[in-house]
Structure formats: structure tokens, C-alpha cells
Wavefront OBJ file of the C-alpha trace (Angstrom):
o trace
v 0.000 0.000 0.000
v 1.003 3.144 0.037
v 1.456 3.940 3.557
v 3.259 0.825 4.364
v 6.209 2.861 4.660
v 4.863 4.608 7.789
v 2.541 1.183 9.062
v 4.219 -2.008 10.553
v 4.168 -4.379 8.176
v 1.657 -6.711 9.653
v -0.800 -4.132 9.611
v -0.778 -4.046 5.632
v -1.664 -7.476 5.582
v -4.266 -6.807 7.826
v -5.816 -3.949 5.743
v -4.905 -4.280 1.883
v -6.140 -0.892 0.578
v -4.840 -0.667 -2.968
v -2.554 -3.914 -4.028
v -3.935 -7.328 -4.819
v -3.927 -9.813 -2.508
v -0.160 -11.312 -1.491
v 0.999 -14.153 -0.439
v 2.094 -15.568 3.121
v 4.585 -13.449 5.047
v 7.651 -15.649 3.837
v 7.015 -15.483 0.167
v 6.339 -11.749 -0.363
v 7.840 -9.821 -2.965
v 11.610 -8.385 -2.126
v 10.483 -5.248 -3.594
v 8.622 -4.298 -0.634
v 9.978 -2.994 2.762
v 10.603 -6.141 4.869
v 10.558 -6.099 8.793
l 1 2 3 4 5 6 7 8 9 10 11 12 13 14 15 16 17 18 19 20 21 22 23 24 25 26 27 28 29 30 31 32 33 34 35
């Protein structure tokens, strides 16, 4: 999303607001911010 810069990273999961649904924690895409 595009706050998940500023949201733990759980809480995008919790609330996808504009990206398609993703998969489990361990396979998400390295693009993103991981924590």
C-alpha cells in the first residue's frame, strides 16, 4: 500500500487498501519494505 512505509508491516496485511492480494509473510515480494 502506500502507507506501508509509515505502518508495521503486519498491519498491511491486515488492511490491503490498494494492491492485490499477497501471499504468506515468507514469500512476499523483495520489492517491498521487509521487517
Amino acid at each position: 500500500s502506500v502507507i506501508d512505509g509509515d505502518k508495521p508491516d503486519h498491519d498491511d496485511d491486515t488492511h490491503p487498501d490498494d494492491e492485490p492480494p499477497q501471499p504468506p509473510r515468507g514469500g512476499r515480494p523483495a520489492l517491498r519494505v521487509v521487517k
